[in-house]
KOLBALUM-219124 format. One record per residue (C-alpha): residue in one letter; x, y negated, z negated. Coordinates in steps of 0.2 Angstrom, whole numbers, plus 5000, padded with zeros to 4 digits. Example, Ala and Ser with C-alpha at 12.3 -4.5 7.8 and 13.67 -1.06 7.14 Angstrom:
! KOLBALUM-219124
A_5062_5022_4961 $
S_5068_5005_4964 $
END
This chain:
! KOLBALUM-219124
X_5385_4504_4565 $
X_5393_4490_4576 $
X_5396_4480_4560 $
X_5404_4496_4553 $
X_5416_4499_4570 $
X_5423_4481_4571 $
X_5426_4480_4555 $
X_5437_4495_4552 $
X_5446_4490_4569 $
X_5451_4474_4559 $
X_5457_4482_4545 $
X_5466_4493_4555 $
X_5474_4481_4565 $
X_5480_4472_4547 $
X_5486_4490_4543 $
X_5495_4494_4556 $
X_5502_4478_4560 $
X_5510_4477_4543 $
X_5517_4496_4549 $
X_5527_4491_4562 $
X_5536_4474_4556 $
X_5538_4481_4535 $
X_5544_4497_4539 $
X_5555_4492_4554 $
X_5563_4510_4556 $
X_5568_4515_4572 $
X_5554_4530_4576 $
X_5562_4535_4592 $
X_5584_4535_4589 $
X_5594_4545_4601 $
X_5599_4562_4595 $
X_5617_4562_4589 $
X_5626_4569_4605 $
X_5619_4555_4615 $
X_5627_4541_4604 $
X_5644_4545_4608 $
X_5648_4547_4628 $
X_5665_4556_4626 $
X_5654_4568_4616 $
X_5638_4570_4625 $
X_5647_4572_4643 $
X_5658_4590_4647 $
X_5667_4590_4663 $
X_5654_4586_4677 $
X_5654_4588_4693 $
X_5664_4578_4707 $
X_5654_4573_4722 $
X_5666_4561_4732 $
X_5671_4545_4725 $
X_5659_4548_4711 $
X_5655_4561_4696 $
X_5639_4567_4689 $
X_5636_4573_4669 $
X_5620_4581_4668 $
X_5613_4589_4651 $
X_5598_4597_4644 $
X_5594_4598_4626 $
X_5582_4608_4614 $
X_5577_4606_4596 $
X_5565_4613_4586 $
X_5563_4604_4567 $
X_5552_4597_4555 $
X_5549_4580_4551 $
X_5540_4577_4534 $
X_5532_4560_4537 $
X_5534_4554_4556 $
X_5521_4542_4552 $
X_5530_4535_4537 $
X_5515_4532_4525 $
X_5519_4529_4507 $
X_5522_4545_4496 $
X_5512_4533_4482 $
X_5492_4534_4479 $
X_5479_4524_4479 $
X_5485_4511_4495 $
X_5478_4510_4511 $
X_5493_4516_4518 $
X_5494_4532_4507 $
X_5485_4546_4498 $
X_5467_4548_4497 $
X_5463_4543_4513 $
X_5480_4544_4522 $
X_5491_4557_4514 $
X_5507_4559_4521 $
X_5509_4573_4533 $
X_5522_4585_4538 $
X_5523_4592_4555 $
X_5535_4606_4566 $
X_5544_4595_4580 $
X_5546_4601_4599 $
X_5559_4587_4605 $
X_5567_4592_4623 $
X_5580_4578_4628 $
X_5586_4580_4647 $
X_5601_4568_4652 $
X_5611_4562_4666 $
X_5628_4552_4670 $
X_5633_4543_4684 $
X_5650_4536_4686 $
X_5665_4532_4698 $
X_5680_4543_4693 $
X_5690_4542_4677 $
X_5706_4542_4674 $
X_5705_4562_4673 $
X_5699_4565_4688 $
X_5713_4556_4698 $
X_5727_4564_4688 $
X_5739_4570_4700 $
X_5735_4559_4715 $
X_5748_4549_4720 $
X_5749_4530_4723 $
X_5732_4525_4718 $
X_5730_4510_4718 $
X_5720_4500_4701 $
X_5702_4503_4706 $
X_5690_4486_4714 $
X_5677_4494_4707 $
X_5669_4503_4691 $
X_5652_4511_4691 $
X_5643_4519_4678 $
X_5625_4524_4675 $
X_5616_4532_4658 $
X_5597_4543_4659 $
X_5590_4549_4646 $
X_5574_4554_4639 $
X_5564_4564_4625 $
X_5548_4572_4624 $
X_5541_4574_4610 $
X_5528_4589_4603 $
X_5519_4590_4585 $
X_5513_4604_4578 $
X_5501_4601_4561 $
X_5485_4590_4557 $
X_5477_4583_4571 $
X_5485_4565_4568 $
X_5501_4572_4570 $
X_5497_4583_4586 $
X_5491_4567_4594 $
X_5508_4558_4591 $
X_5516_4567_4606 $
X_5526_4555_4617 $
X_5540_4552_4629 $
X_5554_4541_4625 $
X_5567_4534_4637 $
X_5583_4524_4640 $
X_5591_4518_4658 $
X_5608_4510_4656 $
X_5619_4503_4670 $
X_5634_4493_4672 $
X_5645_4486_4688 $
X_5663_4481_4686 $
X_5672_4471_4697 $
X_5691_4469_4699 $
X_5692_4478_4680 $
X_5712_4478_4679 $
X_5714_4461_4687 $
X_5718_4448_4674 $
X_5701_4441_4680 $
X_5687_4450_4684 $
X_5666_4450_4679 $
X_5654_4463_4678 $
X_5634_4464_4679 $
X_5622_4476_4668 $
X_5606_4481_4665 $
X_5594_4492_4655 $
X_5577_4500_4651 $
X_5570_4506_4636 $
X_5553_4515_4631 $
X_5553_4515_4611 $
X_5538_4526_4600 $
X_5532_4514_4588 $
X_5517_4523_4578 $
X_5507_4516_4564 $
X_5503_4522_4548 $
X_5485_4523_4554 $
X_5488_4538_4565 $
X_5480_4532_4579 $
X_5487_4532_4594 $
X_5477_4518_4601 $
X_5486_4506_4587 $
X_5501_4510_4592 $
X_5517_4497_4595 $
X_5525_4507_4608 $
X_5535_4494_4617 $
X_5547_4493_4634 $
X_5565_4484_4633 $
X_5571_4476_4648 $
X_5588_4468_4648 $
X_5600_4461_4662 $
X_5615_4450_4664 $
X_5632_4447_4668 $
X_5649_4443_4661 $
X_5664_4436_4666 $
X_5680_4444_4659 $
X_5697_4437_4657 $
X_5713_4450_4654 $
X_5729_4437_4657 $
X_5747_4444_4652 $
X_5742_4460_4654 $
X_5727_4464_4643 $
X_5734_4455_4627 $
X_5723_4443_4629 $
X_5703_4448_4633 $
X_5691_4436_4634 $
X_5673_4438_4638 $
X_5659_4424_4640 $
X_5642_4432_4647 $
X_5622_4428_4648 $
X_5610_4442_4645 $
X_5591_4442_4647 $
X_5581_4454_4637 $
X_5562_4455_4635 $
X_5550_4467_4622 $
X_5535_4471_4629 $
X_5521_4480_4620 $
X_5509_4492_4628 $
X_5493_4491_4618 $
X_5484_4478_4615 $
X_5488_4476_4596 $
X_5506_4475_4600 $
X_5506_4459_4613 $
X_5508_4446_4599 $
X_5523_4453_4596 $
X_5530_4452_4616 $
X_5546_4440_4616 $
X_5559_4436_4627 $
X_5577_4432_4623 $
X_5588_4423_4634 $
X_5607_4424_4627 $
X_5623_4416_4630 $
X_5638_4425_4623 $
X_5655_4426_4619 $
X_5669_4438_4612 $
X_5688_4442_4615 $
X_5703_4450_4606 $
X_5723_4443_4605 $
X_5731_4457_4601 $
X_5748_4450_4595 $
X_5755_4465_4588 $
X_5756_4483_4598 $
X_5743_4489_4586 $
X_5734_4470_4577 $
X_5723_4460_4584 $
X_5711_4444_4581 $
X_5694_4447_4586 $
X_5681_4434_4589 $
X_5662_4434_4595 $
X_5647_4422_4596 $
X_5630_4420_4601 $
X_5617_4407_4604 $
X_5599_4414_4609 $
X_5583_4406_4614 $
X_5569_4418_4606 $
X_5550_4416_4612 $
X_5534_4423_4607 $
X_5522_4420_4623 $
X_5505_4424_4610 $
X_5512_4420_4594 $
X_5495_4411_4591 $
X_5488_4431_4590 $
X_5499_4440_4577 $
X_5494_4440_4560 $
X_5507_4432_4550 $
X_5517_4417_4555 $
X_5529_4419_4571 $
X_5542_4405_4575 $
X_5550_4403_4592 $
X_5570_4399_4589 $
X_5588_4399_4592 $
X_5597_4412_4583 $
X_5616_4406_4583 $
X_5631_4420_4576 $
X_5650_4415_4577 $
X_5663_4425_4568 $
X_5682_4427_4567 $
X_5692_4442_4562 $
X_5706_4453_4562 $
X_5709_4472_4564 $
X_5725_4484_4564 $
X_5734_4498_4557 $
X_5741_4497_4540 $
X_5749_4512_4541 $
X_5748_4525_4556 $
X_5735_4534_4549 $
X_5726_4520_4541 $
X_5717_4504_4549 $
X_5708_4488_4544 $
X_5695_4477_4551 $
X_5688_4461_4541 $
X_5678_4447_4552 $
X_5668_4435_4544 $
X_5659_4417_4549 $
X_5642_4410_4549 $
X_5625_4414_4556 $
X_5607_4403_4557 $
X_5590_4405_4565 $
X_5587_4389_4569 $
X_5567_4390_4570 $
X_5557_4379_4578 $
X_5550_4365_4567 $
X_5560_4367_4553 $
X_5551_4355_4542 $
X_5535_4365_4543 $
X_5530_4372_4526 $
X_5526_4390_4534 $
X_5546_4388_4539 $
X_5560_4398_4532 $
X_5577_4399_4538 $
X_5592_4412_4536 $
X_5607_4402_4534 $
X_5623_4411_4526 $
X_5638_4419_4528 $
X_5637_4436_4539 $
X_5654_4448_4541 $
X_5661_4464_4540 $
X_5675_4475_4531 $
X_5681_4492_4535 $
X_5694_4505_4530 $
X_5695_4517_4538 $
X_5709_4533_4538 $
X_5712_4544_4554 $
X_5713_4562_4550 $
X_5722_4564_4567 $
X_5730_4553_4578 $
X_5725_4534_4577 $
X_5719_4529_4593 $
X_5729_4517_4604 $
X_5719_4500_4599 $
X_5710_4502_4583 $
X_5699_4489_4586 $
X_5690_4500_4601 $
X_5676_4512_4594 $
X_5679_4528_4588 $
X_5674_4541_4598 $
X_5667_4557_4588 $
X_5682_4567_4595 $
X_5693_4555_4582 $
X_5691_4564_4564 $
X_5692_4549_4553 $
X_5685_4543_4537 $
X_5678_4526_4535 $
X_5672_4513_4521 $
X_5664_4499_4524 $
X_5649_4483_4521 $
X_5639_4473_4533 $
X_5631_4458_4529 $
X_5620_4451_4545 $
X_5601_4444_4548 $
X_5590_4450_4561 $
X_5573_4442_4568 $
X_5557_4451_4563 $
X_5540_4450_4567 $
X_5538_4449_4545 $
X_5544_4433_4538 $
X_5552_4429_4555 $
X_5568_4435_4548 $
X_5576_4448_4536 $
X_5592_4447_4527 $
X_5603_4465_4527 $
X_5618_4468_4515 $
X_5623_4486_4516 $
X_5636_4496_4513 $
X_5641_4515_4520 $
X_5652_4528_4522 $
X_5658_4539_4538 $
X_5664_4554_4540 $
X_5669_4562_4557 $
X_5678_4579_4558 $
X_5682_4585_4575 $
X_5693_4605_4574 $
X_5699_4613_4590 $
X_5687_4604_4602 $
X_5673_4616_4599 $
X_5668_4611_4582 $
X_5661_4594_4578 $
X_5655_4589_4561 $
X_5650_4569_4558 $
X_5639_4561_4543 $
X_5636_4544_4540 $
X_5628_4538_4521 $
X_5624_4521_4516 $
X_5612_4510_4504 $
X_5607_4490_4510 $
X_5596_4477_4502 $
X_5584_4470_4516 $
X_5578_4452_4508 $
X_5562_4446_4518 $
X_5557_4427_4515 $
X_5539_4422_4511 $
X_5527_4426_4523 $
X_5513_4414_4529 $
X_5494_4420_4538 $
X_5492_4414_4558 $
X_5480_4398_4557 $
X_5476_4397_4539 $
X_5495_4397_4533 $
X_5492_4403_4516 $
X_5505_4413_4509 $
X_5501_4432_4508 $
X_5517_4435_4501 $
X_5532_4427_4490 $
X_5549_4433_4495 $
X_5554_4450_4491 $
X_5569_4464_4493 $
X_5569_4480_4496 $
X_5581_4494_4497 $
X_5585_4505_4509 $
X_5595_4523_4508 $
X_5599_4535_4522 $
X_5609_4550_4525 $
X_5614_4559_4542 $
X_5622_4573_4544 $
X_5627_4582_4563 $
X_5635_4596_4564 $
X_5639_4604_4583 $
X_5649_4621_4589 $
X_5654_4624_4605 $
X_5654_4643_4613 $
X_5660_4635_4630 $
X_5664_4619_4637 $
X_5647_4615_4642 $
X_5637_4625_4629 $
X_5634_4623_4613 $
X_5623_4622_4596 $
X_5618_4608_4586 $
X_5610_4604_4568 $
X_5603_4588_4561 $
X_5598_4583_4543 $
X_5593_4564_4541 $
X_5583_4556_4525 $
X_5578_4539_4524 $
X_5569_4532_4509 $
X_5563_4513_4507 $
X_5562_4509_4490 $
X_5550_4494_4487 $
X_5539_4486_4473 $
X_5529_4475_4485 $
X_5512_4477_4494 $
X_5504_4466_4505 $
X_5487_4461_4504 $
X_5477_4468_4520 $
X_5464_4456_4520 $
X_5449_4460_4528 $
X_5446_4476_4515 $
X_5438_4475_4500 $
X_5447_4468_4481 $
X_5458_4482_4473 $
X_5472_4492_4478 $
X_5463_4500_4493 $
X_5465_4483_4502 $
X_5486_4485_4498 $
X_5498_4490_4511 $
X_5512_4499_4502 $
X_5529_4497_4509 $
X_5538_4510_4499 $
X_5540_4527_4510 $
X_5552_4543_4514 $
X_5557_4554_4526 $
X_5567_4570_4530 $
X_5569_4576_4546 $
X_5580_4592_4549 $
X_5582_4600_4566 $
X_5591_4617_4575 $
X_5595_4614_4593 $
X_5605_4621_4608 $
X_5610_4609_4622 $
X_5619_4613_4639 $
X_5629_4600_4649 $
X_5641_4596_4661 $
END
């Protein structure tokens, strides 16, 4: 029986190990009305020299596969043994913001003086509650995110600021097993110094930012890594409405248990540097293109179980405003800007699969804001994820050659407010990974039972009401 035990645990842990670094979709994303802080906050409270922005959200949904198992049969991952299962969803998001007054609240006050100090701070958090199977009902959880940012001298041609933040993400695993779960907790800190001469047509930024992932269950600690991150961006806006943009990046990644994981895992130095430009072409009509040059730079390059990403990575947007163009176009749009936008990304990211996957996507916007009561956004887009050959810890023998998949998502939010802090929500998003590849298990027996399937969909749709302030 004991033989039995430890070597299902084994598979499972190949299983759902393969779950959380293939699939690589985000289980636990902000709802909507949190992305966007113009959006989320209504007109809070004053409480001296600061204001508070407390909100309470309700949805009710379904979510056709949370656990995102293959809709395909005959894998380890999918139908006979684990079908994909649908499930009602409880999610109830309270929220709170904290920040020295705005620019609102000091209309009307006479001779104040630029402020020494800006303050803001971000809570939010979201319990979740299955109704279904058993495997579902067991998924309940609590996700959370802590934000916080100090400015110091903002207005002054120089000036620096300090940040920090938590995060508690819901990584399950196909498995359906809470116990083999990658939940994991963000930590990130750091500080910037920030340079506005001639009166902002110049701003440039150099910063250092400590982040660490760390994995609650045991399965997940070969993936815990720390990333320490030097950084820099600016703008010279040379025109009242044009501006070159820059950014760059060098990072120091390290995996403490590396030696544990299941495939191969390379500490190493991911290095982005790009150069751009972004305006208006018409009043109504804006552009952004930046391009430049991105690398991993992984530790011993010459190994044979080493692949680098080494390309060209950039951007291009068009975008039309179907009211007033803001101010700077290259400052994000708020969802109280209805606008329509076109664009491709091309960029790498680390992953605990390969070490690294290549994205090239493109997508389409849309964000429709009428009267200030009504809010309708969606967002569309298809991208190639290319993931190099992958290599098994301690044996290095290749488990897979390199592959593509493609992804396809849809969102669509749409929002009515009956009062300015009251209001009612729906959200529709599908996601679909279309792939041809499965991955070799390797402790189960010969055939396609001992395949992990990396092809999956989901649907989501939810009603909810939220109250804020």
């Amino acid at each position: 029986m004991k033989t039995f035990e430890l070597g299902t645990r084994r598979s499972s842990l190949v299983a759902v190990t393969f779950a959380v670094v293939a699939l690589g979709s985000s289980r636990a994303s902000a709802q909507e009305w949190l992305k966007d802080r113009q959006y989320q906050e209504g007109a809070g409270v004053r409480t001296g020299d600061l204001e508070l922005h407390p909100g309470l959200g309700g949805e009710v949904g379904y979510d056709s596969n949370y656990l995102l198992r293959s809709h395909k049969t005959g894998f380890s991952n999918s139908a006979p043994t684990s079908p994909v299962e649908g499930a009602a969803v409880l999610r109830i998001t309270p929220s709170l913001s904290l920040s020295t007054l705005g620019a609102q609240r000091k209309e009307g006050d006479v001779d104040v003086a630029p402020p020494t100090i800006k303050f803001r701070m971000g809570l939010a958090g979201t319990y979740r509650h299955f109704f279904g199977a058993k495997v579902i009902e067991d998924q309940r959880n609590v996700s959370a995110n802590v934000s916080a940012r100090l400015d110091v001298l903002p207005e002054k041609p120089i000036g620096f600021g300090v940040f920090g933040g938590y995060e508690r993400t819901i990584r399950p695993s196909t498995a359906g097993n809470p116990d083999l779960s990658f939940n994991r907790n963000d930590l990130s800190a750091g500080g910037e110094l920030v340079m506005q001469p001639g009166g902002g047509t110049l701003d440039w930024r150099l910063g250092y930012q400590f982040r660490a992932s760390l994995f609650e269950d045991t399965l997940g600690v070969p993936y815990t890594n720390t990333n320490h991150e030097i950084f820099t961006k600016g703008r010279w806006r040379f025109r009242p409405r044009t501006a070159l943009l820059y950014d760059a990046s060098f990072r120091w990644l390290n995996y403490s248990e590396k030696q544990r994981a299941t495939t191969v895992l390379n500490n190493g130095s991911p290095t982005r540097a790009r150069l751009g430009l972004t305006g208006l072409v018409t009043p109504r009509l804006s552009f952004l293109g930046i391009a430049g040059y991105g690398t991993t730079f992984f530790d011993d390059g010459k190994a044979l179980t080493v692949r680098q990403f080494d390309s060209v990575i950039g951007q291009a947007e068009l975008r039309y405003f179907l009211s007033a163009a803001p101010d700077s176009p290259d400052q994000p749009v708020s969802l109280t800007v209805s606008s329509v936008a076109l664009g491709y990304n091309r960029d790498f990211q680390t992953s605990f699969l390969g070490n690294y996957y290549g994205l090239d996507r493109g997508y389409l916007k849309f964000v429709y804001m009428f009267g200030g009561r009504f809010l309708l956004s969606a967002e569309g887009g298809v991208g190639a994820i290319q993931y190099p050959e992958v290599f098994a810890t301690g044996t290095n023998a290749q488990v897979a050659d390199k592959f593509t998949d493609i992804r396809a998502d849809a969102t669509l939010f749409g929002e009515y407010r009956f009062t300015s802090s009251f209001g009612l929500n729906t959200t529709l998003t599908y996601i679909e990974n279309f792939s041809n590849k499965q991955l070799p298990l390797g402790t189960a027996s010969p055939g396609t039972a001992g395949l992990f399937d990396l092809s999956w969909r989901r649907f989501e749709a939810f009603l909810g009401a939220r109250w804020f302030l």
